[in-house]
N, C-alpha and C positions, 0 to 999 in steps of 0.2 A: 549767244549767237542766235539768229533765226532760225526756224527751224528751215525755210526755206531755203537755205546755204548750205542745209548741215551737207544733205544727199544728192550729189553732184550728178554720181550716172548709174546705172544696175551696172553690173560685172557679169556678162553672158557668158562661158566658155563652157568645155564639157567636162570642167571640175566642178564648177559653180552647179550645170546642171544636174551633175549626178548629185548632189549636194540637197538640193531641192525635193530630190525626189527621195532619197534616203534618210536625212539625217535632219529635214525641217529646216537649213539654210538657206538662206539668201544673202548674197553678196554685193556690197556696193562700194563703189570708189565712194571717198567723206572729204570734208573740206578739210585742210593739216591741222587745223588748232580745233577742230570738233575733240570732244572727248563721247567715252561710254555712255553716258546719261545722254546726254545730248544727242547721240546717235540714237538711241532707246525712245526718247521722247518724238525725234522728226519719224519715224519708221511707223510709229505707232499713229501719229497724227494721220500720215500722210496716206495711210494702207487699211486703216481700221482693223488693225490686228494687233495680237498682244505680245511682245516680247517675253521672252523669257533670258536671254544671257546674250551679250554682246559681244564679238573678238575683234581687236583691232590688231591692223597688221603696218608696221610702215615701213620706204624705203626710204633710205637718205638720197639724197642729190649726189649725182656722182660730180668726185672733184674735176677733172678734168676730162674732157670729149675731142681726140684731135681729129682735123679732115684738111689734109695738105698745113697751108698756113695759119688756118684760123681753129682759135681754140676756144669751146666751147662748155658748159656745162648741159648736164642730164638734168631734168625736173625729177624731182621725187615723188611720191604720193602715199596716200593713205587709204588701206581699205579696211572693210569690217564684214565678219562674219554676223549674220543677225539670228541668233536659231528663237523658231517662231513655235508657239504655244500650240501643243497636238490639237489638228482641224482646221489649223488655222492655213492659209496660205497667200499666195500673191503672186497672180497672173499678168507675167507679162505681156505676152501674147495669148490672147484670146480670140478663138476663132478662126485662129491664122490654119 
């Protein structure tokens, strides 16, 4: 896969931030068929920084989503914990 696929969106909340600031994490939703490696290589290209260990998290698609008549399903998705090599980081807002 590209790696321009792999890293869909950063994942901002104030888990992710606390995360950043404690524990060298950054979070990002990944495309469903990315793997580890692949996560590890787009992160590294794209940030110039060095991975150290990758976590992925996924959720399935929920089976059914009802509203009155029509019945729907949930999208799924896939996220990754990326813990970054001490010193290393990645600013998403800078300046702000």
């Amino acid at each position: 896969m590209e790696t321009t696929y792999v890293l869909l969106k950063p994942l901002l909340t104030e888990k992710t931030t606390l995360l950043k600031d404690e524990a060298q994490q950054v979070a990002f939703y990944v495309h469903p068929r990315a793997n580890k490696l692949e996560i590890k290589q787009a992160v590294e290209k794209a940030f110039d920084v060095k991975v150290e260990a990758v976590n992925v998290v996924r959720r399935a698609p929920s089976v059914r989503e009802r509203q009155g008549r029509v019945v729907g399903r949930k999208p799924g998705w896939k996220k990754a914990y990326v813990t970054l090599r001490q010193g290393d980081k990645i600013e998403f807002f800078e300046g702000v």
